[in-house]
C-alpha positions, -999 to 999 in steps of 0.1 A, spaced: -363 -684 -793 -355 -721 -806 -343 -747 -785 -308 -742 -805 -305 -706 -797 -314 -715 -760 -288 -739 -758 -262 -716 -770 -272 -692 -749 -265 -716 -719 -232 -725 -729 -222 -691 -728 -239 -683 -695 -215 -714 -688 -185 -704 -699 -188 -670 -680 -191 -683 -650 -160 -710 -655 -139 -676 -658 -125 -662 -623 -129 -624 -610 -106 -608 -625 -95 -597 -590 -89 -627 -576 -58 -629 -600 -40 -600 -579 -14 -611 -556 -23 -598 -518 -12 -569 -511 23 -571 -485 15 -565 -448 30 -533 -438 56 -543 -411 45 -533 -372 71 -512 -355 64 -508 -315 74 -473 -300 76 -474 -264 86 -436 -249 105 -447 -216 82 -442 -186 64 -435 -162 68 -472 -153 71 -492 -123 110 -484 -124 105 -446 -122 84 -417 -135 111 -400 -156 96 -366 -146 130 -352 -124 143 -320 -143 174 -325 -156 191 -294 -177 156 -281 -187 142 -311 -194 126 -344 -180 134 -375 -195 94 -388 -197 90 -354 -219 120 -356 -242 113 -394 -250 72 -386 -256 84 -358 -278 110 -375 -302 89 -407 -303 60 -386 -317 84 -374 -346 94 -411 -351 59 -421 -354 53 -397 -382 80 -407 -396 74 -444 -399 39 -438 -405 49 -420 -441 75 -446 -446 46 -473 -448 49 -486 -412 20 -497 -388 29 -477 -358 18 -487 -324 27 -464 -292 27 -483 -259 11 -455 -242 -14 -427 -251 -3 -399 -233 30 -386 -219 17 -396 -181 1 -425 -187 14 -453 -161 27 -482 -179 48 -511 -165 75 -528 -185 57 -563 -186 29 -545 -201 50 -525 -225 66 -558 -233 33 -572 -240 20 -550 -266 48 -560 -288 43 -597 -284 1 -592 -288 12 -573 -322 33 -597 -335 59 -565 -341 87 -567 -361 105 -545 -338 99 -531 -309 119 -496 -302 123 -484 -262 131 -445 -258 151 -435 -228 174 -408 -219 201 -413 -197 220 -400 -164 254 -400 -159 290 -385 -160 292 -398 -195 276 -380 -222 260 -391 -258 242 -420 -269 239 -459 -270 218 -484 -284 212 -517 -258 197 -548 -266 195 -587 -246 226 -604 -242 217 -629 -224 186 -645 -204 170 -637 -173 139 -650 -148 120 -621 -135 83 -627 -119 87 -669 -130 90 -659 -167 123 -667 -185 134 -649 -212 141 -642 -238 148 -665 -266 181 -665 -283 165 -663 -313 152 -627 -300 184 -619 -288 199 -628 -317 176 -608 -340 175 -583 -314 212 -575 -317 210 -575 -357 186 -547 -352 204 -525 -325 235 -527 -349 218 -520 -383 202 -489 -359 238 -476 -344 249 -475 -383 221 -445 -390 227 -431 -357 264 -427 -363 262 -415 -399 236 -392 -389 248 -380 -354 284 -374 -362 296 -342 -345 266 -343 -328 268 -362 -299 290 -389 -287 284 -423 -300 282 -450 -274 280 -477 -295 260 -507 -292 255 -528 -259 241 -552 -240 213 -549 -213 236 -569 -192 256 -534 -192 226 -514 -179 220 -508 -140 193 -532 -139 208 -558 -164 233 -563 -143 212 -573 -118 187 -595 -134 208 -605 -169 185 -588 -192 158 -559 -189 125 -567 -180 110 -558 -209 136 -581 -230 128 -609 -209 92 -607 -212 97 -600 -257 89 -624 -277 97 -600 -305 130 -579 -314 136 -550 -290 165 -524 -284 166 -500 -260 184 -464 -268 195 -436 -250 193 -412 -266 214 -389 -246 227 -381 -214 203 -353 -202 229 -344 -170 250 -334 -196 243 -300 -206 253 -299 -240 234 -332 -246 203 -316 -227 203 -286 -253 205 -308 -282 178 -327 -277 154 -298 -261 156 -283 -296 133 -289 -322 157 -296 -345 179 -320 -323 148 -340 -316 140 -341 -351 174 -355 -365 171 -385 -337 138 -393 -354 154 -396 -387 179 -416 -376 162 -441 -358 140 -442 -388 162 -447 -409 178 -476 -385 149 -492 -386 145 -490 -421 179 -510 -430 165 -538 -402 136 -539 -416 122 -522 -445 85 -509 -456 73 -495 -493 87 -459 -492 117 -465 -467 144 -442 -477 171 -468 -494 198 -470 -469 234 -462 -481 266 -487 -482 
């Protein structure tokens, strides 16, 4: 080969390797956003296991979170559970903690409640609280926290109607323990959006029935699903409605 021919040859070699990878030209791919399901107990607080109208509340909210997690999953969600198994002892600092260690977007607490009242209700921090030295939480997380529990009641309602009384949204400062301490403990120790939701009142027998039922447990999935999907939304969330 001649020294002009070698030349050229070099050049070329040159320009080829001037030229990026074609697929370093492709714009990252979006992280898919981290929801946090935490089925209510057993925590430190209670086991959840007392039979109420057929059902215990540590069952009911193991069952529908489950569904939710399929859900999400399909929706284009990274799902993390708090706890593996229905049993599994897990306090609420802990529980708290697993949100804040995965950065979640939203962190979703499943609960059933107990009183003369019936239907549901949808909690999050209303104000701040010290529990075990640690204040919390931020008002930015409250703030964010409440934008979430509302964007949630509007699925729950459209989706629930007839169903089951709406309770509307509230703050922890309402529940049994938040208005003792200001906030939940696992709100004070968030560093990340959380709402609580009953999702019925299991000593009320027609709420009991409701959600025992396949079916019942399956529509509560959908709506918090699609709650969470107005707050904040993943590649195939269904588009919410006006």
């Amino acid at each position: 080969m001649t020294i002009s021919r070698l030349t050229s040859a070099f050049a070329s070699l040159a320009m080829l390797a001037a030229v990026p990878a074609v697929h370093s030209q492709r714009p990252p791919r979006a992280a898919r956003p981290v929801i946090v399901i935490d089925p209510g107990h057993p925590s430190e607080v209670s086991n959840g296991a007392e039979l109420q109208n057929g059902t215990t509340e540590v069952a009911t909210a193991w069952q529908v979170s489950l569904r939710l997690r399929r859900l999400l999953t399909a929706h284009g969600y990274r799902v993390v559970m708090t706890k593996s198994a229905e049993r599994e002892l897990v306090t609420n600092v802990q529980r708290a903690e697993v949100g804040n260690r995965e950065k979640a977007a939203l962190v979703v607490r499943l609960h059933c409640d107990a009183s003369p009242d019936s239907g549901y209700a949808i909690y999050h921090p209303d104000r701040s609280a010290t529990v075990q030295g640690h204040t919390g939480p931020s008002e930015s997380v409250m703030q964010r926290s409440q934008a979430a529990a509302e964007s949630l009641h509007v699925a729950l309602a459209r989706r629930l109607a007839g169903k089951l009384k709406d309770g509307g949204v509230r703050g922890d400062s309402r529940t049994a323990i938040g208005a003792k301490q200001g906030a939940l403990t696992g709100s004070v120790f968030s560093d990340v959006p959380v709402v609580l939701i009953e999702m019925v009142t299991l000593s009320n027998v027609n709420d009991a029935r409701f959600i025992r039922d396949a079916k019942g447990q399956s529509l509560m999935a959908q709506a918090i699903a699609e709650g969470i999907g107005r707050y904040v939304p993943a590649s195939n969330s269904p588009r919410p409605r006006p």
